[in-house]
FIKOLZA-1660 file (N, C-alpha, C; in steps of 0.1 Angstrom, whole numbers, plus 5000, padded with zeros to 4 digits):
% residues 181
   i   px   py   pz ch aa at
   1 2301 5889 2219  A  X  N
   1 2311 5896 2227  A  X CA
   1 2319 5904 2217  A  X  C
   2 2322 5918 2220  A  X  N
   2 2324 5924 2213  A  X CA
   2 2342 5924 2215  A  X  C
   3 2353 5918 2211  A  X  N
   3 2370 5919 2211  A  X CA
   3 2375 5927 2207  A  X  C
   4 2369 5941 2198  A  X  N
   4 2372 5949 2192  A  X CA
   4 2382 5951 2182  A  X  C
   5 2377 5940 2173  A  X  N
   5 2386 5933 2161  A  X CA
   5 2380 5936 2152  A  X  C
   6 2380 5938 2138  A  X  N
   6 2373 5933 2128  A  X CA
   6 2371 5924 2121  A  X  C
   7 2356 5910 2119  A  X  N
   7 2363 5900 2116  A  X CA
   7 2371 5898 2104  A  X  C
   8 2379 5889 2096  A  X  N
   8 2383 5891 2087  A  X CA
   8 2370 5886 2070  A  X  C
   9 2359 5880 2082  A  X  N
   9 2351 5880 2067  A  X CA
   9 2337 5879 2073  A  X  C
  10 2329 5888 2064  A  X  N
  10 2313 5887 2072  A  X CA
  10 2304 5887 2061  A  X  C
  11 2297 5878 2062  A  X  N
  11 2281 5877 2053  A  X CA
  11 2267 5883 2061  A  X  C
  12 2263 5889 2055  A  X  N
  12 2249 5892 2057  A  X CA
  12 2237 5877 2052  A  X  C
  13 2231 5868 2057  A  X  N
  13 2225 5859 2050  A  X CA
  13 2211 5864 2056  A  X  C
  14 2201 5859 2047  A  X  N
  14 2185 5858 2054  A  X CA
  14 2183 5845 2060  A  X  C
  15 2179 5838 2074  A  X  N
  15 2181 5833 2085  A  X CA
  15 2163 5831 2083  A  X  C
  16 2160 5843 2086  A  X  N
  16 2142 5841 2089  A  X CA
  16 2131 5828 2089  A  X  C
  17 2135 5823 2076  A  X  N
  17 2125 5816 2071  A  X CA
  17 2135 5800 2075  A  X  C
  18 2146 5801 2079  A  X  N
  18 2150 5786 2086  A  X CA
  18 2146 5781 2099  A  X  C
  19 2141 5773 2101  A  X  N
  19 2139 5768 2111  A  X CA
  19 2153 5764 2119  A  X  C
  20 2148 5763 2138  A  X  N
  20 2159 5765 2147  A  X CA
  20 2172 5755 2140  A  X  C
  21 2166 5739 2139  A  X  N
  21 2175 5727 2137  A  X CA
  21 2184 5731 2118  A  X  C
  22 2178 5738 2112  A  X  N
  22 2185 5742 2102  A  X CA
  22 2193 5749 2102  A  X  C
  23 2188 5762 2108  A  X  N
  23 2199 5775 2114  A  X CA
  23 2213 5767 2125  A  X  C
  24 2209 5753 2133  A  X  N
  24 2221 5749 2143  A  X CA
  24 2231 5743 2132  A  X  C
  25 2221 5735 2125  A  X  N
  25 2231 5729 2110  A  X CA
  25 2239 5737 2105  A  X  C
  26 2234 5745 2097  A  X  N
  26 2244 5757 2087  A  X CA
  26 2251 5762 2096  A  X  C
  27 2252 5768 2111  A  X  N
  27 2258 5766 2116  A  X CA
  27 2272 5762 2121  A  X  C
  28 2271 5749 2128  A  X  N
  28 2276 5741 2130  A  X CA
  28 2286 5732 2117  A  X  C
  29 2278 5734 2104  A  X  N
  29 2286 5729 2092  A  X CA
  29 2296 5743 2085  A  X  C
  30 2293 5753 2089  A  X  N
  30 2301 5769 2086  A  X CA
  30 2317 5765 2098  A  X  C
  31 2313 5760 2110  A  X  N
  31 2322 5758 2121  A  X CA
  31 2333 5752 2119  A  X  C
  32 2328 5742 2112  A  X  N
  32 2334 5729 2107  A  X CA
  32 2343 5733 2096  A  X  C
  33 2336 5737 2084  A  X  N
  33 2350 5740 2070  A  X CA
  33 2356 5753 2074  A  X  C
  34 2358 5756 2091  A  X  N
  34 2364 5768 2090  A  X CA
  34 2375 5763 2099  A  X  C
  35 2370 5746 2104  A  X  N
  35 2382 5743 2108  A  X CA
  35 2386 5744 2128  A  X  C
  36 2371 5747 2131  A  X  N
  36 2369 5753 2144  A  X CA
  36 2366 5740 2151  A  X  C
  37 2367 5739 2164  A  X  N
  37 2366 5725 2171  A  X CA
  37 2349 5729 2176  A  X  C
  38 2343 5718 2178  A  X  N
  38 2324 5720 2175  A  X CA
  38 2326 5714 2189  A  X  C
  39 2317 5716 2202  A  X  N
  39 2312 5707 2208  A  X CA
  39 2298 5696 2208  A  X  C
  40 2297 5685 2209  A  X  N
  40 2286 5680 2206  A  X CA
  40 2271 5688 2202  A  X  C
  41 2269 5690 2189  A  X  N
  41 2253 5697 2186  A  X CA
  41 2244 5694 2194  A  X  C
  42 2237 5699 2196  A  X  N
  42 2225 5694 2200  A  X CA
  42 2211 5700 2196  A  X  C
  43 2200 5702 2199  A  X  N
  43 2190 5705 2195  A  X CA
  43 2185 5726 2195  A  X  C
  44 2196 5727 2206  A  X  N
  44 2194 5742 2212  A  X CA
  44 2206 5747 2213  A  X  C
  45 2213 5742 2204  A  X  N
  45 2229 5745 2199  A  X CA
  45 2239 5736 2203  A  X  C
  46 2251 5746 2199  A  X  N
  46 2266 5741 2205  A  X CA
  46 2276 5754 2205  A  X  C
  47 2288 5746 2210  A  X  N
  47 2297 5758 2208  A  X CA
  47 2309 5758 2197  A  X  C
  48 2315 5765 2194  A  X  N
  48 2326 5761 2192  A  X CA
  48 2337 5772 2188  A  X  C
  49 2349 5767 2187  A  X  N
  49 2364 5778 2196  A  X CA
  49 2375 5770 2183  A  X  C
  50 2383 5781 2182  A  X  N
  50 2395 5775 2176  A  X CA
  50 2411 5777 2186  A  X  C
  51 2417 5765 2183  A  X  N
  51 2426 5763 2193  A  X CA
  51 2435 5776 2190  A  X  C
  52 2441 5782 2198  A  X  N
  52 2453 5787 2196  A  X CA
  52 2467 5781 2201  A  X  C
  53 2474 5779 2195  A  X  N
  53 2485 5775 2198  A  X CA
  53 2495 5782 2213  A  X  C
  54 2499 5777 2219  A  X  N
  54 2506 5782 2232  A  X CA
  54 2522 5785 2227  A  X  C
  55 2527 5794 2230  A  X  N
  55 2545 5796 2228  A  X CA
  55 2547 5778 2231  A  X  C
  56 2544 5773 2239  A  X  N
  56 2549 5758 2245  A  X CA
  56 2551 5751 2233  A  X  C
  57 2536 5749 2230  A  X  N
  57 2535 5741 2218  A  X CA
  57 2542 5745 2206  A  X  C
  58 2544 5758 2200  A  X  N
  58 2550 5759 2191  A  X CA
  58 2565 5760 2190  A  X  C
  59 2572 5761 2206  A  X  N
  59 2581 5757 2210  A  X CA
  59 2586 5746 2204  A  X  C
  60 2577 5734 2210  A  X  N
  60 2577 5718 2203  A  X CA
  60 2580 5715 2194  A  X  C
  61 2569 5719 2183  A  X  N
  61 2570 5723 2169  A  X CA
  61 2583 5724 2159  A  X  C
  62 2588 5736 2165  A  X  N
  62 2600 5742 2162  A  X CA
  62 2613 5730 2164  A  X  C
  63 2611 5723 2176  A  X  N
  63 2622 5717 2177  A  X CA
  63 2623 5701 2167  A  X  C
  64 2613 5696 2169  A  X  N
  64 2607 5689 2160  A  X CA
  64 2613 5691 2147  A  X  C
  65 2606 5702 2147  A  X  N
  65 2614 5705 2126  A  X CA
  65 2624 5703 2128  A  X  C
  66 2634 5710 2135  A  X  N
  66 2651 5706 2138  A  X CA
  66 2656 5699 2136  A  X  C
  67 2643 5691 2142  A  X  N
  67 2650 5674 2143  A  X CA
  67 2643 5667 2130  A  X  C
  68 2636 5670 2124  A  X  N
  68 2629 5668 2105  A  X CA
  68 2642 5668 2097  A  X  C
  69 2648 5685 2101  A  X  N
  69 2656 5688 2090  A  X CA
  69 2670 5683 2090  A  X  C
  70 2671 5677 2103  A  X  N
  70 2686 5676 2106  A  X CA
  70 2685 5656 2096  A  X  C
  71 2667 5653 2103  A  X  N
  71 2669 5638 2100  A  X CA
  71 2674 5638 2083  A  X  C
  72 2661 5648 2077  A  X  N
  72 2667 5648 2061  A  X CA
  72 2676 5650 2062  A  X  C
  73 2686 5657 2064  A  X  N
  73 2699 5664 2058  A  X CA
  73 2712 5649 2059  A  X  C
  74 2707 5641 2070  A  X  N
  74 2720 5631 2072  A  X CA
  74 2715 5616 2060  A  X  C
  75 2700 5616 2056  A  X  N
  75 2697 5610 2043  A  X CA
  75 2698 5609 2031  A  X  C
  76 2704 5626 2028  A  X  N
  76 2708 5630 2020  A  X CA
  76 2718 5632 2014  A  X  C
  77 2730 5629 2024  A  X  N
  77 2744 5631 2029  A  X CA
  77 2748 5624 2014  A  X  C
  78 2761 5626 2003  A  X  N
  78 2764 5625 1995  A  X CA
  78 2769 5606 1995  A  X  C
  79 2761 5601 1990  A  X  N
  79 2758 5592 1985  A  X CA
  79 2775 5579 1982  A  X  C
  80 2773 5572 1987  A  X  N
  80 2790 5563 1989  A  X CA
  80 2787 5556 1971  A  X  C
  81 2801 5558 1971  A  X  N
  81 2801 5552 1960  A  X CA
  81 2807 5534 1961  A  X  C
  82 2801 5529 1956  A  X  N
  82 2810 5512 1960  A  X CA
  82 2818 5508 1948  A  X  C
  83 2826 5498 1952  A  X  N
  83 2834 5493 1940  A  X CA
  83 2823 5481 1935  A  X  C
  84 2824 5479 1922  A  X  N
  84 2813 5468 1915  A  X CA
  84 2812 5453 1921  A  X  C
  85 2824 5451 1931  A  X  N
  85 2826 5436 1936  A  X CA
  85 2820 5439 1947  A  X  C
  86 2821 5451 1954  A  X  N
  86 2815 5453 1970  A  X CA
  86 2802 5456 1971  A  X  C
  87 2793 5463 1957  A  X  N
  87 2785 5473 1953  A  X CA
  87 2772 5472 1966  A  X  C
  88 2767 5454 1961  A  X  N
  88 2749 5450 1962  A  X CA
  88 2750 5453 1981  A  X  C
  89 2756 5444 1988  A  X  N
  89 2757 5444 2005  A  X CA
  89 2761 5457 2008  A  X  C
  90 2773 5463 2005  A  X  N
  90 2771 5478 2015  A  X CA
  90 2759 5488 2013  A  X  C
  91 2760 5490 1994  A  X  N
  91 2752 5496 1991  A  X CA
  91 2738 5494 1998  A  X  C
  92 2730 5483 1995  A  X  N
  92 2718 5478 2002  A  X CA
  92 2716 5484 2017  A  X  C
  93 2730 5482 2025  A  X  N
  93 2732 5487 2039  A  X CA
  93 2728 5503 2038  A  X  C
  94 2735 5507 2034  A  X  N
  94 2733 5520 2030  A  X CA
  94 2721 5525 2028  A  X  C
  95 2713 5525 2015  A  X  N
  95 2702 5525 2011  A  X CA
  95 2693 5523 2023  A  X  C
  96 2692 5510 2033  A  X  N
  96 2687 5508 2041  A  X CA
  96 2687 5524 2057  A  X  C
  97 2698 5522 2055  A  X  N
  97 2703 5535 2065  A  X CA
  97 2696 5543 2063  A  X  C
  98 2694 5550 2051  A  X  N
  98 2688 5563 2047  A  X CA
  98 2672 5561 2043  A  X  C
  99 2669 5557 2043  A  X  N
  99 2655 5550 2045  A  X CA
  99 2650 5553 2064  A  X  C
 100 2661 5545 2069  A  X  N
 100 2655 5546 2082  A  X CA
 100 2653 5563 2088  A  X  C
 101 2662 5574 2085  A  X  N
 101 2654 5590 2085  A  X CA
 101 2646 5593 2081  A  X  C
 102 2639 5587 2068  A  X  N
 102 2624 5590 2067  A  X CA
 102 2614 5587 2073  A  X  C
 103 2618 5570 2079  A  X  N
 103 2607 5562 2085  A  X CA
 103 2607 5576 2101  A  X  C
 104 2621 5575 2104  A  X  N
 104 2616 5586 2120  A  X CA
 104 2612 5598 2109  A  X  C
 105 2616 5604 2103  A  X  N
 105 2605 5618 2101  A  X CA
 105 2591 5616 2101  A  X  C
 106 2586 5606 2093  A  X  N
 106 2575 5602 2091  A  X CA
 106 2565 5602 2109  A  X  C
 107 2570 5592 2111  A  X  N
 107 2568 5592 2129  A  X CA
 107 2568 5609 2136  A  X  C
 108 2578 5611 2131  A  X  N
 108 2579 5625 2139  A  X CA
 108 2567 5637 2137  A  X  C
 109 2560 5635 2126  A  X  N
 109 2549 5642 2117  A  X CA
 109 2536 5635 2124  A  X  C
 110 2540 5624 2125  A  X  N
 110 2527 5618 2130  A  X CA
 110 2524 5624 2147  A  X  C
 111 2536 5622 2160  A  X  N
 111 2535 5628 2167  A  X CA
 111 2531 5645 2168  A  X  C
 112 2531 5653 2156  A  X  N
 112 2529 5667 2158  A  X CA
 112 2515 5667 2158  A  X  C
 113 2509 5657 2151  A  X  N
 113 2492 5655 2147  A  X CA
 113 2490 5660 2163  A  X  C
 114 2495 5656 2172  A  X  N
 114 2488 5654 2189  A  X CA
 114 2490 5670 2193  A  X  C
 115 2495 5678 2184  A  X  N
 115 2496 5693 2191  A  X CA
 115 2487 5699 2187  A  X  C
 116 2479 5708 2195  A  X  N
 116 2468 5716 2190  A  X CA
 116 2474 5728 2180  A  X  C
 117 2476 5724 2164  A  X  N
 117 2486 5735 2158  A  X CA
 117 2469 5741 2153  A  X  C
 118 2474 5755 2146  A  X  N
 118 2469 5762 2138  A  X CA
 118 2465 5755 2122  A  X  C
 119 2453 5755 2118  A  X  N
 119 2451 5743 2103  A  X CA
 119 2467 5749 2094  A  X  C
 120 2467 5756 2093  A  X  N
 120 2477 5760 2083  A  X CA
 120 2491 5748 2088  A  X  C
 121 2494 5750 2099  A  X  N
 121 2506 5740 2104  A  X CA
 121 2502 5730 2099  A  X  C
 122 2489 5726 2102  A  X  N
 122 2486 5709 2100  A  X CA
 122 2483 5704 2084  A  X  C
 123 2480 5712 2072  A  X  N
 123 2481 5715 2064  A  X CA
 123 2497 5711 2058  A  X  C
 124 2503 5717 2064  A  X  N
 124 2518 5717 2061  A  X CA
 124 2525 5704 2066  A  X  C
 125 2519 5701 2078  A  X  N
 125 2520 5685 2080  A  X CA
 125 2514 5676 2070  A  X  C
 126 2509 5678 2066  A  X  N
 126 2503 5667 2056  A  X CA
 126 2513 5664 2046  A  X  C
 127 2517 5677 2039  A  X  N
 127 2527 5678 2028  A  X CA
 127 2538 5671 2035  A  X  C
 128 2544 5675 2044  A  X  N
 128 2555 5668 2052  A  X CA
 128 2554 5652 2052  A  X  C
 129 2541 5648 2050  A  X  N
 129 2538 5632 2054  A  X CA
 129 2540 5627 2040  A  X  C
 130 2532 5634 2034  A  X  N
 130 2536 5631 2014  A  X CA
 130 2546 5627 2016  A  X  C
 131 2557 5642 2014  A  X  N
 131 2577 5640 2015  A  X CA
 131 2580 5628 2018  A  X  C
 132 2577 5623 2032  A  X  N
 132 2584 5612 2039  A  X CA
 132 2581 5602 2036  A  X  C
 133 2568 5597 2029  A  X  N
 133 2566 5585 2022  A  X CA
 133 2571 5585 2007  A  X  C
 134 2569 5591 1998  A  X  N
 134 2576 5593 1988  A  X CA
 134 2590 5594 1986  A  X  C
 135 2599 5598 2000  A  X  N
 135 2611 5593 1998  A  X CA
 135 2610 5579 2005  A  X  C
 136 2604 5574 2012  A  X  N
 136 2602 5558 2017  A  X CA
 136 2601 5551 2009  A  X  C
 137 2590 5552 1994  A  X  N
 137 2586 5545 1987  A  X CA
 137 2602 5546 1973  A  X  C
 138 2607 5557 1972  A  X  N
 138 2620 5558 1967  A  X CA
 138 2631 5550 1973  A  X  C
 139 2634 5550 1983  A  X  N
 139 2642 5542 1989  A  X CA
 139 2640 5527 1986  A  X  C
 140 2626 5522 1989  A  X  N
 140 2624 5506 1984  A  X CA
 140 2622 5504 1973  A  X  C
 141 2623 5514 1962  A  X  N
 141 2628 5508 1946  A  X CA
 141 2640 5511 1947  A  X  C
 142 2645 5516 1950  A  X  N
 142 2662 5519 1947  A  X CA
 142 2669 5506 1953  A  X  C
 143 2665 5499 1963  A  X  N
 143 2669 5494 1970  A  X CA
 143 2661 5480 1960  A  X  C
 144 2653 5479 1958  A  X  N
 144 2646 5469 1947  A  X CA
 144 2658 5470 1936  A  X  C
 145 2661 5481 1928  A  X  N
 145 2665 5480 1918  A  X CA
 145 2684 5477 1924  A  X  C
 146 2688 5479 1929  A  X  N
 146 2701 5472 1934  A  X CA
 146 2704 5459 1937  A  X  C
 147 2690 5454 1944  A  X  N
 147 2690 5439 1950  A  X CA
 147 2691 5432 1936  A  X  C
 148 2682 5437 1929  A  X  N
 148 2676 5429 1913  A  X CA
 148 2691 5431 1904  A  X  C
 149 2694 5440 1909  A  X  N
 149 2706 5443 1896  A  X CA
 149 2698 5447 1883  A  X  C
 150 2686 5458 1886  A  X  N
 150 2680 5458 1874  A  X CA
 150 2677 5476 1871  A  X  C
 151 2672 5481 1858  A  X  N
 151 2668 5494 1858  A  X CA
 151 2655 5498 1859  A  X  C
 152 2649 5484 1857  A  X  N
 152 2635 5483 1857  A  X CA
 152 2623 5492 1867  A  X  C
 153 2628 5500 1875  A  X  N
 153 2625 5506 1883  A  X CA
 153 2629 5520 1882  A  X  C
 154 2631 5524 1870  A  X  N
 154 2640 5537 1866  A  X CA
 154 2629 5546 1862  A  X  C
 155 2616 5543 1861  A  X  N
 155 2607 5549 1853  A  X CA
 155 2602 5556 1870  A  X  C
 156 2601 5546 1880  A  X  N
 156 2591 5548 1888  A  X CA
 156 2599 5561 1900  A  X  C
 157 2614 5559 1895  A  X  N
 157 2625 5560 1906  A  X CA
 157 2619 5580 1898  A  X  C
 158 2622 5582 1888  A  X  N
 158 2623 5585 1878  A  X CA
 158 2606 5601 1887  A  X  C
 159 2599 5595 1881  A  X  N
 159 2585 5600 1888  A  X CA
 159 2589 5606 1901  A  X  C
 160 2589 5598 1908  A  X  N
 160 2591 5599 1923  A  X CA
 160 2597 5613 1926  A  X  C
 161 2611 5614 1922  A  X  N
 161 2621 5624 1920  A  X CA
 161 2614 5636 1920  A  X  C
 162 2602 5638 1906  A  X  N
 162 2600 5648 1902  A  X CA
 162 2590 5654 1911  A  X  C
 163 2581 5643 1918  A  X  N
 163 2569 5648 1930  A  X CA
 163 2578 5653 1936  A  X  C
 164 2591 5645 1945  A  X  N
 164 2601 5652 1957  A  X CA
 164 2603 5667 1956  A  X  C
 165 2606 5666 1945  A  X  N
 165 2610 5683 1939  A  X CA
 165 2600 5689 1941  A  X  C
 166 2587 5687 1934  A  X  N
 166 2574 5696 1932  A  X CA
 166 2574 5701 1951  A  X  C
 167 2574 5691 1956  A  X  N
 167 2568 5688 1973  A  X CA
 167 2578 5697 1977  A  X  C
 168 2591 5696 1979  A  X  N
 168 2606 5705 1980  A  X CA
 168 2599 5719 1981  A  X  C
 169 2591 5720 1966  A  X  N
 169 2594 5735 1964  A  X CA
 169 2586 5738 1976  A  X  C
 170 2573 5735 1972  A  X  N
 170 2561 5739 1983  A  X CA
 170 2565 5737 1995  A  X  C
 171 2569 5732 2000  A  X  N
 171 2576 5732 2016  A  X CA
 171 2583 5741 2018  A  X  C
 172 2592 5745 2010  A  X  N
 172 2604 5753 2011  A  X CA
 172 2593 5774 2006  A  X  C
 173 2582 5777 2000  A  X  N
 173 2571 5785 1996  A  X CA
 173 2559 5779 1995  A  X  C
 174 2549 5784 2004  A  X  N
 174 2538 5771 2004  A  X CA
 174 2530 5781 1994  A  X  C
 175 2532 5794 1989  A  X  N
 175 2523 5801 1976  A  X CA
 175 2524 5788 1969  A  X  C
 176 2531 5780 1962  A  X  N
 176 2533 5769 1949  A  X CA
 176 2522 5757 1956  A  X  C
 177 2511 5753 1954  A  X  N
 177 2502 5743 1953  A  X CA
 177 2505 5731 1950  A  X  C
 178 2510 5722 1957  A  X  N
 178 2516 5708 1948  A  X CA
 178 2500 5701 1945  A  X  C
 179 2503 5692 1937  A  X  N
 179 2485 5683 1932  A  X CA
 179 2489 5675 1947  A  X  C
 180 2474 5669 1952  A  X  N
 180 2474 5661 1959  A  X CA
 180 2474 5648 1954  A  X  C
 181 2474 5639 1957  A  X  N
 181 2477 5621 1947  A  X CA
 181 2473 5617 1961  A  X  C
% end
């Protein structure tokens, strides 16, 4: 069917000498790393379509992040300082508090999985899932290292930090590639 587009990328390949079930393969496996939804193969083909996202859905989306950014921002919120006799219980309270915005962001990332987004969104969800565990896993040494009364967790607290940042940037310009771990 001709849309009167150009696509954005075309190969010329030689086909000839493949047989039908090879030709459905290469195919069907081209469909696939392009990220396109397949319907069941079969012997005398299949189909397959990439979702577009509806205003609706990305409506959703949008509000969602809202609610991402608003949960970071109140996690973030400048940090209580305690007196040394009060320090371990509020602090710990605390600590705890801001832990629990990650746990709902986290969740909230997970519910976007169910929207038919564009790979690039869901891509960018994934990074988002990184973020939210990595400040999860920050929170339960910080919160380790206050219960313990110890620094011993300064190295790992230490690390963490620097992924948050790397992940920060890319979130914030996704040109910057964070390593995957």
């Amino acid at each position: 069917m001709d849309t009167g587009t150009a696509p954005r990328y075309s190969e010329t390949l030689q086909l000839e000498d493949l047989a039908k079930e090879q030709f459905i393969a290469l195919a069907a496996e081209t469909a696939r790393v392009l990220g396109w939804t397949i319907s069941p193969v079969t012997d005398t083909g299949f189909t397959a379509f990439i979702n577009i996202p509806t205003d609706e859905m990305l409506e959703i989306y949008e509000a969602e992040m809202e609610e991402f950014a608003e949960n970071e921002q109140n996690s973030l919120k400048q940090i209580i300082l305690f007196d040394a006799d009060e320090q371990t219980d509020d602090e710990l309270e605390d600590i705890k508090r801001r832990k629990e915005y990650w746990l709902k962001n986290l969740a909230l990332v997970d519910r976007l999985d169910g929207l038919q987004l564009p790979r690039e969104l869901m891509q960018h969800n994934e990074q988002l899932r990184r973020y939210c565990k990595l400040y999860i896993k920050s929170y339960d040494l910080y919160y380790k290292a206050v219960a313990e009364e110890t620094d011993k967790y300064n190295d790992q607290l230490s690390s963490n930090s620097q992924e948050i940042m790397i992940l920060a940037g890319y979130l914030r310009n996704p040109s910057i590639k964070p390593k995957n771990n």
